[in-house]
Structure formats: structure tokens, C-alpha cells
C-alpha positions as CSV (number, residue, x, y, z in Angstrom):
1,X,35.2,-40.2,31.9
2,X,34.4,-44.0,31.5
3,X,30.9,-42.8,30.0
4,X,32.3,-40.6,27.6
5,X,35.1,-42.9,26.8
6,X,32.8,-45.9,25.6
7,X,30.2,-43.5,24.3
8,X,33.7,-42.4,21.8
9,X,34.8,-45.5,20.8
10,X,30.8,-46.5,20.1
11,X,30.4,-43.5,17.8
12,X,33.7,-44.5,16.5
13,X,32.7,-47.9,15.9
14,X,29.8,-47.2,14.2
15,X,31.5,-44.9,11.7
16,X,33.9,-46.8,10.7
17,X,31.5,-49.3,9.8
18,X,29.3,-47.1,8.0
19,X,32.3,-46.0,6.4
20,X,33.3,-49.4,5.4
21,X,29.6,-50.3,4.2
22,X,29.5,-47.2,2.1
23,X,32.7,-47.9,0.3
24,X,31.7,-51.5,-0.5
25,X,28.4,-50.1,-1.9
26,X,30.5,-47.7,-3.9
27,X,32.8,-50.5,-5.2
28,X,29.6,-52.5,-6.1
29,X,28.2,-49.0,-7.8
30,X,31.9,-48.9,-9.7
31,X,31.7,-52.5,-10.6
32,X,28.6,-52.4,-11.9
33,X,29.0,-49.2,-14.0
34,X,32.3,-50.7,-15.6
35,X,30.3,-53.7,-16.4
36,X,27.6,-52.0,-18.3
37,X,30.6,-49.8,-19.7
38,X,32.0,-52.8,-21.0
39,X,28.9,-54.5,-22.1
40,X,27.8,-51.1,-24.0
41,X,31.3,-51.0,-25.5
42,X,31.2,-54.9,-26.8
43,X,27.5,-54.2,-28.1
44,X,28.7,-51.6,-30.0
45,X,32.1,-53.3,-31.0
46,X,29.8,-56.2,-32.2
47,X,27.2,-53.8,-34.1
48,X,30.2,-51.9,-35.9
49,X,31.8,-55.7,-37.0
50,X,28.2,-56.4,-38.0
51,X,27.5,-53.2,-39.7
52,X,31.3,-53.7,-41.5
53,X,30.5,-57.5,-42.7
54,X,27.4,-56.1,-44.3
55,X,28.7,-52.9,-46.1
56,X,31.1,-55.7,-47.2
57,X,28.8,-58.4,-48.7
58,X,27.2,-55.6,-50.4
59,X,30.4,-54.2,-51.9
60,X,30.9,-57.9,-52.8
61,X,27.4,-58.4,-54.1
62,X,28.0,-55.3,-55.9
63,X,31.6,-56.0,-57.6
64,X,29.8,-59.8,-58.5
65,X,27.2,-58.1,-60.6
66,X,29.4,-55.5,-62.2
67,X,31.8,-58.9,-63.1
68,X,28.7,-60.6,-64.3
69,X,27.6,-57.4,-66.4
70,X,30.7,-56.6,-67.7
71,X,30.7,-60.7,-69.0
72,X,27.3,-60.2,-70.7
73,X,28.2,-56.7,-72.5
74,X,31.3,-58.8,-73.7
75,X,29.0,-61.9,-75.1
76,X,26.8,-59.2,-76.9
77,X,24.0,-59.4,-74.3
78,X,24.0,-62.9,-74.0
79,X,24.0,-64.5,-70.8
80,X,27.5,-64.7,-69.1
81,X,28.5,-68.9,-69.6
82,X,27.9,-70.4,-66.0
83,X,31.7,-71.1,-64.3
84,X,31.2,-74.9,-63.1
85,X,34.8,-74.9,-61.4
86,X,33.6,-72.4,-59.2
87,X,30.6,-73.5,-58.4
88,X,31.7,-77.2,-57.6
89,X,34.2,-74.9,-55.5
90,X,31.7,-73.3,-53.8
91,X,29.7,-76.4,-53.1
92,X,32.4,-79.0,-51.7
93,X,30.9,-82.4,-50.4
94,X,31.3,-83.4,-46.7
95,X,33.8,-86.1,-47.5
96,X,34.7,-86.1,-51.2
97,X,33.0,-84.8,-54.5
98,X,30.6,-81.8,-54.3
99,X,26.9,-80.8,-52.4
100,X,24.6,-81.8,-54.9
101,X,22.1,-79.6,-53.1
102,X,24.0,-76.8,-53.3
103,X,24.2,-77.0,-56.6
104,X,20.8,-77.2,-57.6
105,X,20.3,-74.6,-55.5
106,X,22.6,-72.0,-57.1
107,X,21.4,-73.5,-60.9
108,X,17.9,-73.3,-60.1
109,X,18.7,-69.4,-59.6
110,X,19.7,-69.3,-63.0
111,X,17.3,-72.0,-65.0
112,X,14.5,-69.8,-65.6
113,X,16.8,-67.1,-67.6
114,X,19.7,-69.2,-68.6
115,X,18.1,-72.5,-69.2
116,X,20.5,-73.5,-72.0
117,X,23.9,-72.4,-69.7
118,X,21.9,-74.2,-67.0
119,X,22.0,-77.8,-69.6
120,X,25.7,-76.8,-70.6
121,X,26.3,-76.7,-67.0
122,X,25.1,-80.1,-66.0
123,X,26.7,-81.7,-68.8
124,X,30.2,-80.1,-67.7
125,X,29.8,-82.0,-64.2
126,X,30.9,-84.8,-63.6
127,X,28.9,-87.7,-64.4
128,X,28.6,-89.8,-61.0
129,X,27.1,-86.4,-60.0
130,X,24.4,-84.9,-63.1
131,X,21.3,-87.4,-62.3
132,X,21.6,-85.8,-58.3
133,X,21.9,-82.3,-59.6
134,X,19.4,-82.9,-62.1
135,X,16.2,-84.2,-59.2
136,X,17.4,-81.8,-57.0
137,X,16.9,-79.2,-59.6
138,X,13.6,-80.8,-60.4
139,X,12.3,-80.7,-56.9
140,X,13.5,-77.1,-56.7
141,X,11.1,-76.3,-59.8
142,X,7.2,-75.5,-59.3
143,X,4.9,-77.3,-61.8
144,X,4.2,-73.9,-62.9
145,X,8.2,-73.4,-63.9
146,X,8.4,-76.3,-65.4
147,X,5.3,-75.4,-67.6
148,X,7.0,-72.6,-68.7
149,X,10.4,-74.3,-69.5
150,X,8.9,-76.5,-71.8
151,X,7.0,-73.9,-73.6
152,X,10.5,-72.6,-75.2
153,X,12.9,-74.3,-77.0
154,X,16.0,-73.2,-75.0
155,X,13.6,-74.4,-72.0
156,X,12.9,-78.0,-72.9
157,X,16.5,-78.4,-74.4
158,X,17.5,-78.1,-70.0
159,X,14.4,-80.2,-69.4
160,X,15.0,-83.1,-71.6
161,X,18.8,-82.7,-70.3
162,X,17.7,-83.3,-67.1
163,X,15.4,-85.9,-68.1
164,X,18.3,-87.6,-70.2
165,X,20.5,-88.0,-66.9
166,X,17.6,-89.1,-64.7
167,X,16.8,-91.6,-67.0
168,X,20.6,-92.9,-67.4
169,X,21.4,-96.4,-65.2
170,X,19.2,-97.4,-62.4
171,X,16.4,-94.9,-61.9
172,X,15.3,-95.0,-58.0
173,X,11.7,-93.8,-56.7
174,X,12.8,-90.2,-56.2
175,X,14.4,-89.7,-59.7
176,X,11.0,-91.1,-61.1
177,X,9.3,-88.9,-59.8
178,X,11.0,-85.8,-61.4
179,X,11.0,-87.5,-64.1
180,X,7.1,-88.0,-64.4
181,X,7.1,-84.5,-63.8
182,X,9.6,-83.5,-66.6
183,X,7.3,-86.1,-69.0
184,X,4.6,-84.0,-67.9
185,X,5.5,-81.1,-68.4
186,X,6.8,-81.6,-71.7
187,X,3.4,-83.4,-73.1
188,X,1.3,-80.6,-71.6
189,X,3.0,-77.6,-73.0
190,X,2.8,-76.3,-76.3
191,X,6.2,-77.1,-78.2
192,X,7.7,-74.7,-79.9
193,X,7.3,-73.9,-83.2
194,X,9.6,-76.0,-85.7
195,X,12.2,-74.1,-87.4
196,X,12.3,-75.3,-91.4
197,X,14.7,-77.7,-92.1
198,X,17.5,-75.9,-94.0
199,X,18.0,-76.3,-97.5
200,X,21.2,-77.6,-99.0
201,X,23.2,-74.9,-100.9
202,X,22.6,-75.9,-104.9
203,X,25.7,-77.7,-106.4
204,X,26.1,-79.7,-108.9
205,X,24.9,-83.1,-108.2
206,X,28.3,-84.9,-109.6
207,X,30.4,-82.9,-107.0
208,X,28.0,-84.1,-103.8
209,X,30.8,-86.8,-102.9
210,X,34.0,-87.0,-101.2
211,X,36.8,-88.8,-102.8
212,X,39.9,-90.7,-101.5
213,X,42.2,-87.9,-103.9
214,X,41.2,-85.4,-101.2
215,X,43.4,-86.9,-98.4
216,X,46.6,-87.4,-97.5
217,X,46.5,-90.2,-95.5
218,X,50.5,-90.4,-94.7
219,X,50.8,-86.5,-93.5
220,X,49.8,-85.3,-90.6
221,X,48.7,-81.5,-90.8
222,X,51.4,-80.9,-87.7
223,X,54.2,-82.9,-85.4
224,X,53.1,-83.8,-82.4
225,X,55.5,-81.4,-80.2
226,X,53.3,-78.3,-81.9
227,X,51.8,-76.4,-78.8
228,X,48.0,-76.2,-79.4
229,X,46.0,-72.6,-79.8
230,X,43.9,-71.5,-77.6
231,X,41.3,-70.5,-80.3
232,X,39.2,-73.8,-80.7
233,X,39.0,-73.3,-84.5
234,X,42.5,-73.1,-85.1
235,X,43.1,-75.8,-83.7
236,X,40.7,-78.3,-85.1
237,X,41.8,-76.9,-88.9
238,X,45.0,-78.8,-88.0
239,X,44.3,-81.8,-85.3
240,X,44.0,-85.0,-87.6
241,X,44.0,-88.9,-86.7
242,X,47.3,-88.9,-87.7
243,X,48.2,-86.8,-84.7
244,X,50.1,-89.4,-81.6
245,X,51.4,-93.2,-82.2
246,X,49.9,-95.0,-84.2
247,X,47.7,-92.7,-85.5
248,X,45.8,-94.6,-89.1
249,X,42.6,-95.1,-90.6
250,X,41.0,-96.7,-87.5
251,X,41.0,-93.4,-85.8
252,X,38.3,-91.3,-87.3
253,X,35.9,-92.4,-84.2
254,X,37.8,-91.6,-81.5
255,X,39.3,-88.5,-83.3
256,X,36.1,-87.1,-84.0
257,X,35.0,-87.4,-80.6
258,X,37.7,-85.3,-79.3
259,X,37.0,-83.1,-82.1
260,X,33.5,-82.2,-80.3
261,X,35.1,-81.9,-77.0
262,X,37.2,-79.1,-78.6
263,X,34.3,-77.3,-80.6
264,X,32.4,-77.0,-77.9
265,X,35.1,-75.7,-75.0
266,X,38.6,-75.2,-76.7
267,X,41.6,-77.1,-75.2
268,X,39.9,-77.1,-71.5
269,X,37.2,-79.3,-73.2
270,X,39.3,-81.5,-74.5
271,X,40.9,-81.8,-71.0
272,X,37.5,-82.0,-69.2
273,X,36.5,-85.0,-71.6
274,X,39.7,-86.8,-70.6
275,X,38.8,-86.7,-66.9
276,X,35.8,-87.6,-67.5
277,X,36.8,-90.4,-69.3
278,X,38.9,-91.0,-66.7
279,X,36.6,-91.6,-64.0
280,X,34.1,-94.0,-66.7
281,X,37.5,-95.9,-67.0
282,X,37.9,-96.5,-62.8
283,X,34.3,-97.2,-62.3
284,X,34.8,-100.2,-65.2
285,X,37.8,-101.6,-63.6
286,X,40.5,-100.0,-66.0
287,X,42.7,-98.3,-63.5
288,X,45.8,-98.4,-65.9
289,X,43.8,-96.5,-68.8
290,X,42.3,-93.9,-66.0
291,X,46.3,-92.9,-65.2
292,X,46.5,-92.4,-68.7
293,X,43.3,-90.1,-69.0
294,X,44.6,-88.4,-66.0
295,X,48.0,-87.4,-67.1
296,X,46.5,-86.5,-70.6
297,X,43.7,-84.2,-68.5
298,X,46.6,-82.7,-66.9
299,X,48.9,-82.1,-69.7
300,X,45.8,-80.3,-71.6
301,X,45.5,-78.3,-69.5
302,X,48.6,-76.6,-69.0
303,X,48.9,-74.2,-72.1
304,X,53.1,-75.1,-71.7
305,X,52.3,-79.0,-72.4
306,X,49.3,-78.7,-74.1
307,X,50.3,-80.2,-77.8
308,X,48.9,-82.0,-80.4
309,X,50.8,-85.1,-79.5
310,X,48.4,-85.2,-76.3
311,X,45.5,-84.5,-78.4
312,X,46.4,-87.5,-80.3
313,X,47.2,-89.6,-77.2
314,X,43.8,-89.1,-76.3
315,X,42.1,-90.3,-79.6
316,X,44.1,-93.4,-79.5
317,X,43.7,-94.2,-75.6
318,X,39.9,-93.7,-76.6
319,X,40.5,-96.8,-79.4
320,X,42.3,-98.6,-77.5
321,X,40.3,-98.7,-74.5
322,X,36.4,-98.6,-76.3
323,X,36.8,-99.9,-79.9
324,X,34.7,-103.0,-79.8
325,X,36.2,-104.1,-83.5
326,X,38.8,-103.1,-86.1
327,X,36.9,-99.5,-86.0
328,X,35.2,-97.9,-83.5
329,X,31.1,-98.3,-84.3
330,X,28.0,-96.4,-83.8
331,X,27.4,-97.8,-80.5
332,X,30.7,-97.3,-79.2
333,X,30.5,-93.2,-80.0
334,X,26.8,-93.0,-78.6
335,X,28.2,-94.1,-75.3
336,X,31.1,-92.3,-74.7
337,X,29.3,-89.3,-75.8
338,X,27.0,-89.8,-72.6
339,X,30.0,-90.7,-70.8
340,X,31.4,-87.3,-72.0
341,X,27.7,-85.2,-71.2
342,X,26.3,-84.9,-74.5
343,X,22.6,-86.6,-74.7
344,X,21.8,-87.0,-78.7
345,X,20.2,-84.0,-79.9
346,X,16.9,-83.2,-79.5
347,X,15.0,-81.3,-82.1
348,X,11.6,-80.7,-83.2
349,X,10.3,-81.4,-86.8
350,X,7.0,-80.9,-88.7
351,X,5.2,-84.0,-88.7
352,X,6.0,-86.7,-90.7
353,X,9.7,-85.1,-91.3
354,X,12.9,-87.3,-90.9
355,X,15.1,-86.0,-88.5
356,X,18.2,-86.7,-90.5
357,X,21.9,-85.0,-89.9
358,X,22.4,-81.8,-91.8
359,X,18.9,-80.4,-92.1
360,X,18.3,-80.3,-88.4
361,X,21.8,-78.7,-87.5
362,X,20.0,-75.2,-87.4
363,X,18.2,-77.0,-84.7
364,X,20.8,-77.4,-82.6
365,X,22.7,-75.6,-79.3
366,X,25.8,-73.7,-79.4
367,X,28.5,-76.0,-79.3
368,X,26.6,-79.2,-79.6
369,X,28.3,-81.8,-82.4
370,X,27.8,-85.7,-82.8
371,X,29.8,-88.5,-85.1
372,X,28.5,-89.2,-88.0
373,X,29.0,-91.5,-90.9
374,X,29.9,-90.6,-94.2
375,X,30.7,-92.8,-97.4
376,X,34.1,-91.9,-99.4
377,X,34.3,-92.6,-103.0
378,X,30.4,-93.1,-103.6
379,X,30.4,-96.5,-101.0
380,X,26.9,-97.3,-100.3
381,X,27.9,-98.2,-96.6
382,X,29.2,-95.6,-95.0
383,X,33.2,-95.8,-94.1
384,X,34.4,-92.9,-92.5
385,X,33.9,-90.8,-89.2
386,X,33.5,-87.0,-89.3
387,X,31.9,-84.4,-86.7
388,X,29.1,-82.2,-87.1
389,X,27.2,-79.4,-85.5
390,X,27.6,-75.9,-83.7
391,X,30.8,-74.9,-82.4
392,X,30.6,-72.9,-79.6
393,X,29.8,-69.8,-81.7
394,X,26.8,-71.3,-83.1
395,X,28.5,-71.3,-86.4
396,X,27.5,-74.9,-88.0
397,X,30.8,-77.4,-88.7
398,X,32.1,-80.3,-90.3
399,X,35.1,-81.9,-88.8
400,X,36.9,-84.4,-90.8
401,X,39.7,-86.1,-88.9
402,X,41.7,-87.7,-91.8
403,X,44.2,-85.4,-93.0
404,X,43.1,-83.3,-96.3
405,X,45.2,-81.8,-99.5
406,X,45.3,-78.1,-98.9
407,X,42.3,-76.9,-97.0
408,X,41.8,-77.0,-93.3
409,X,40.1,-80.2,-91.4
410,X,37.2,-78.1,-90.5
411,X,34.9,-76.7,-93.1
412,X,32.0,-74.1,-92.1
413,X,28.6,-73.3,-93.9
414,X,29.0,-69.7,-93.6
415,X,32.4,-69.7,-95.7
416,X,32.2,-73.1,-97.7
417,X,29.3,-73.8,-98.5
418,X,29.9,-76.2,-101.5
419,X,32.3,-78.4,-99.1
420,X,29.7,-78.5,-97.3
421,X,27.4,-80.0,-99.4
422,X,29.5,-82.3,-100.6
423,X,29.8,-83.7,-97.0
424,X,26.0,-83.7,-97.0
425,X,26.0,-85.7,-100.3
426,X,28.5,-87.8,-99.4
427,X,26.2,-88.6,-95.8
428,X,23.1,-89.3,-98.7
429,X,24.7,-91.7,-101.3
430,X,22.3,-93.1,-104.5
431,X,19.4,-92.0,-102.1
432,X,20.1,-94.3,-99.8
433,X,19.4,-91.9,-96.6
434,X,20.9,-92.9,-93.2
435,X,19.2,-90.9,-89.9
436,X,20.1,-89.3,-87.4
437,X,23.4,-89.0,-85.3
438,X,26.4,-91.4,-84.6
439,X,24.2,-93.0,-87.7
440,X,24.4,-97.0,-88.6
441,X,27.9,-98.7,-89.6
């Protein structure tokens, strides 16, 4: 019996422990195939969230370039204007301002079939940033792109933009060497073929002038409280130097500057020069004319207190703050236009041809304008500021900022041209031809 009783409890023994090693390997076995179960089930969870953010970027992709189609159908098959809000939005800086980098990047997508929204766009930036953008677009560009740029007009109009902001203040070893590039570029390639200088409509010599009867220097065209349009051209038919406090004769200059600003982007470019100026007025130490800029940027651009009064404001905190005299002078304009992103025009001309104002404006890009002088009642020096160029539209402009007798402050070609002429005549007295843009005083 003893026998048989240890021989049970052995066998017992050693079944319970088989039992108990089995059912740990089983456990194990469980474990392990719940872990794999799981693992499977994240990979897949991971591959479906993958597979989703793709289908999505497409679908985003997608809806981007039916936007951007639908934008070029509306501009008659031009190319849809580059949106610089979003794309400093989508290129923020690590601290303050905006990736430079990034931006070039995202332009340099664009240069070689846009080049002339490309040079819009670098001129809408702001202006601590366009020489950065501008080497960084360089570097981005082959010799062999640049080549090609320069062989078209619209192509070296985004080169020598470029060039022009790389060339502005202190130029360091990096920024030279884009620039030797650009200069290369540009003397290697064939330039495009001039266009003719246009003609002058035919009018009779004795009306090529522009009198003092035709204003109405006491009358502004509208009070100041008038809410602007959002149509650029009915607005400047209106906006005069007259237009805030102490609006006079003094404000052609700064009127007509605003005047360009408008031509070329409506109210939001009047706004955008404001800021700009802005930020030209901080880095010179004028904080108290910056506020100014900055509450007039913000004002602009709010359609509810966007008036005429703050058009106005802005011509005469442009005096105030740049007129180096009792008028503001050639000088003066040339710089705030670069503080404002407009390089003087660039245009190409048979040989031995003077580039002078009015038969080169054929020459220039949509919505690109520049003072000019002109001499009222036959002066031989000239006296007056107006505005000339392309508005937006491409439709050539004068702008003339003192208030006129019964016709609007903006005259085009394409439906007057005999007031045209007479601006032209009235640039050219007794033969006595100035040159050029933001001409002598």
C-alpha cells in the first residue's frame, strides 16, 4: 500500500505540473497571438490613416487646381495673379517676418511661366524681405533658366526686378553673386525685339498744353467722409490733392504716388503702400509717422472706413514726412517708389532712341505707373506732378491729382486720346524734351 501510495501522489505530481507547464505555454501562445493581433490591427489602422491623408492631399491638390483654373478662365487665360498674403502665410519665419526660403521656393515653381506675377509678387513683399527672396530665387535658378528668362521680355522684366533689389543698400558676397549671374545672363541673351515707340495721336499743335482754366483748385471732386469704390478706376476719376487737411498745390507729389499704388491694386494697394511706408518710417527713426501709416493701412482696408479722407491723409503724411522743400522733388518720388516696390521702368529701345515718358508706355507692365513732370500754362520748367502708365488692366493712364473742370482726374488713351496728347505736349514744351520718369524739377 505504501508503494502504491507514493507511486499515486508521484504520478499526481507530475501531472499537475505538466498541467501547469502546458497552461503557461498556452497563456504565452494566447499572449503572443493577441500581440500580433494587435500589431496586425495597428498596421492596418496606420495604413488606412495613411491611405486617408493621401486620398486627401489629392482631393486637396485636386480642388487647388480647379481654384487656380477656374482663376485663369476668369482672367481670359492669363495667369491667375500670385496671392502674396497666402504665401507669406504659408511661409511664417521662426521668430517674426516670413521663410525667405520658402518663398523662393514656392516662386521659383512659378518663375518660368509667370515671370511677370513672379516680379509683381516680390515687389508686393515687404521690403526688409525682396533682396533675400530675390538670391534665393536666383540660387534656385540653373544658368540654363536664367538664359531663357532673359531671352523674353516678360522674363527679364523678373530678372532685372530681382537684380534691382539685390542691388538696393549694402550688397554682401552672396547677393553679388546672383547678381553677376543675373548681369550675365542678361548680356548673353538675345534681348527681345523692341516694340516701336508709339506715335502721338495728331492734334493740333496749339492745343498740346495744359492750362491753369482747366482746374479748380478750391473744389475737391468729393468730401472726405465719401466711402471709396472698390473699382480702382472709379476711384482715381475722383481722388484729388485736395482730398484730407490741408490738401493745396504742394500735393501733386505725394498724391500722385498714391495714385500708382491705386492703379496698380485698388484700395488694398493703397493700404499695402501705407504699410510699407510704415515700416521705411520705423527703420528711419519716425515712430510717430509709422502709427500714422499704420492706422491709415488699417483704415484702407476695411471697405466700412475706407474713404477718401484716408486717401488724402495718406498723400499729406507722405509730404509731411518726405518733402525735402516747399514741393516734393524728383528725388524724393524715386525713393519712395523703391520704398513702395516699383524699380523705374525698364524698357528696350532701338538704338540711339531716347527713352522718354509717353512713347515707351507701350513698353510697360500691367499696372506699372511713375510721377512725372509736366509744365502748366506753356512754363519751360516743369511745375506740376501727374501719374503715368498701365493700370492694372494694361490700359495706358494719366493721372492728374489737382482737381479738373468737368472731366474725370484720370484720362485714358483708348477713350481720350486728344487729352492725352495734350498731357504729352504739355510734358514736351518749345522742344525742350525732359527724359524719362520722376523727370528733373
Amino acid at each position: 500500500m505504501g508503494i502504491l501510495s507514493d507511486v499515486g501522489k508521484l504520478a499526481s505530481s507530475t501531472v499537475h505540473k505538466a498541467t501547469e507547464t502546458i497552461t503557461k505555454k498556452v497563456e504565452v501562445a494566447r499572449q503572443a497571438v493577441t500581440q500580433t493581433v494587435g500589431e496586425v490591427k495597428q498596421k492596418a489602422a496606420q495604413t488606412m490613416t495613411r491611405a486617408e491623408e493621401e486620398v486627401s492631399g489629392v482631393r486637396s491638390s485636386f480642388d487647388k487646381l480647379k481654384k487656380e483654373a477656374a482663376k485663369t478662365i476668369a482672367n481670359g487665360g492669363a495667369a491667375a495673379a500670385i496671392d502674396v498674403g497666402a504665401l507669406k502665410k504659408s511661409n511664417p519665419g521662426s521668430l517674426a517676418g516670413v521663410n525667405e526660403e520658402g518663398i523662393a521656393k514656392e516662386l521659383s515653381g512659378q518663375v518660368m511661366k509667370d515671370p511677370a506675377g513672379v516680379a509683381k509678387a516680390i515687389g508686393e513683399l515687404d521690403s526688409s524681405d525682396r533682396d533675400d527672396v530675390s538670391e534665393e530665387l536666383a540660387k534656385s535658378l540653373s544658368d540654363a533658366q536664367l538664359s531663357e528668362l532673359a531671352g523674353s521680355r516678360d522674363g527679364r522684366q523678373v530678372l532685372e526686378k530681382m537684380r534691382f533689389e539685390l542691388d538696393e543698400g549694402p550688397t554682401w558676397p552672396g547677393e553679388q553673386k546672383q547678381l553677376d549671374r543675373i548681369d550675365l545672363a542678361l548680356k548673353s541673351a538675345k534681348a527681345p525685339e523692341p516694340v516701336k515707340p508709339a506715335e502721338p495721336p495728331k492734334v493740333d499743335p496749339s492745343k498740346l498744353s495744359i492750362t491753369n482754366a482747366e482746374y479748380d483748385p478750391k473744389n475737391p471732386k468729393v468730401s472726405d467722409d465719401t466711402k471709396l469704390p472698390q473699382d480702382s478706376k472709379e476711384i482715381l476719376a475722383n481722388l484729388t490733392q485736395l482730398n484730407g487737411k490741408g490738401g493745396g498745390d504742394e500735393r501733386c507729389g505725394s498724391t500722385a504716388l498714391v495714385a500708382g499704388a491705386i492703379a496698380k491694386d485698388g484700395p488694398q494697394g493703397a493700404a499695402n503702400l501705407a504699410r510699407q511706408l510704415a515700416k521705411d518710417a520705423r527703420a528711419n527713426k519716425d515712430p510717430n509717422n509709422a502709427k500714422i501709416y499704420e492706422d491709415i493701412a488699417k483704415k484702407l482696408s476695411n471697405p466700412k472706413t475706407a474713404t477718401y479722407g484716408e486717401l488724402g491723409r495718406l498723400s499729406e503724411t507722405i509730404f509731411n514726412a518726405n518733402a525735402s522743400g516747399d514741393a516734393m522733388s524728383g528725388p524724393d518720388l524715386t525713393r519712395l517708389q523703391k520704398v513702395a516696390g516699383n524699380q523705374p521702368p525698364s524698357v528696350h529701345l532701338p538704338p540711339g532712341h531716347v527713352a522718354e515718358t509717353f512713347n515707351t508706355i507701350d513698353q510697360l507692365s500691367n499696372g506699372e505707373s511713375w510721377p512725372a513732370k509736366i509744365a502748366v500754362n506753356g512754363s519751360k520748367d516743369g511745375n506740376h506732378w501727374i501719374q503715368i502708365g498701365k493700370d492694372k488692366d494694361g490700359r495706358p493712364f494719366v493721372y492728374d491729382p489737382m482737381p479738373k473742370k468737368g472731366e474725370p482726374q484720370i484720362i485714358y488713351r483708348d477713350t481720350d486720346p486728344t487729352k492725352f496728347a495734350q498731357y504729352q505736349g504739355a510734358m514736351f514744351p518749345g522742344g525742350d524734351k525732359t527724359k524719362g520718369y520722376a523727370n528733373s524739377d
